[in-house]
N, C-alpha and C positions, 0 to 999 in steps of 0.2 A: 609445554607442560612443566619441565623441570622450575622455571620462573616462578612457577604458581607453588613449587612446594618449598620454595626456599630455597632450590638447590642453586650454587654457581654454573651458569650458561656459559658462559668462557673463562677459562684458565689461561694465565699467561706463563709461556717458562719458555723454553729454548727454542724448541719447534716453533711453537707460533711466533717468536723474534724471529728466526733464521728463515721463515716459510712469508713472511712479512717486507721483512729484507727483497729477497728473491722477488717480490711481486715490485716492488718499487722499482730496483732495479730494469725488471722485464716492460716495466709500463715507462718507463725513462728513456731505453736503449726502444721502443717499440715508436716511441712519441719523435725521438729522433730522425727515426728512419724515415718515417711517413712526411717527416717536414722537408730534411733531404730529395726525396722522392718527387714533392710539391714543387720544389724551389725547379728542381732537373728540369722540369715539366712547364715552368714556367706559369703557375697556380699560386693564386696569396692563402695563404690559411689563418689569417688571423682574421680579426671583426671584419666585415661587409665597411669597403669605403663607399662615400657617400661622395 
């Protein structure tokens, strides 16, 4: 609704930088682990060989 009256939907300032950050981070260190985890296991995780 706000969109429809003109109003700004997102603001950008520190929080959403810092709260932004923190998600890249968590999805970097998470994307990590899962492929370490894969390799241990002996699983490919990248495209389907052919």
């Amino acid at each position: 609704m706000p969109a429809n009256m003109g109003m700004p939907v997102f603001e950008w300032n520190d929080v959403t930088s810092s709260s932004l950050d923190a998600h890249l981070v968590f999805g970097l260190l998470a994307a990590a682990a899962f492929a370490s985890i894969a390799q241990a296991m002996g699983q490919h995780t990248g495209p389907a060989r052919r």
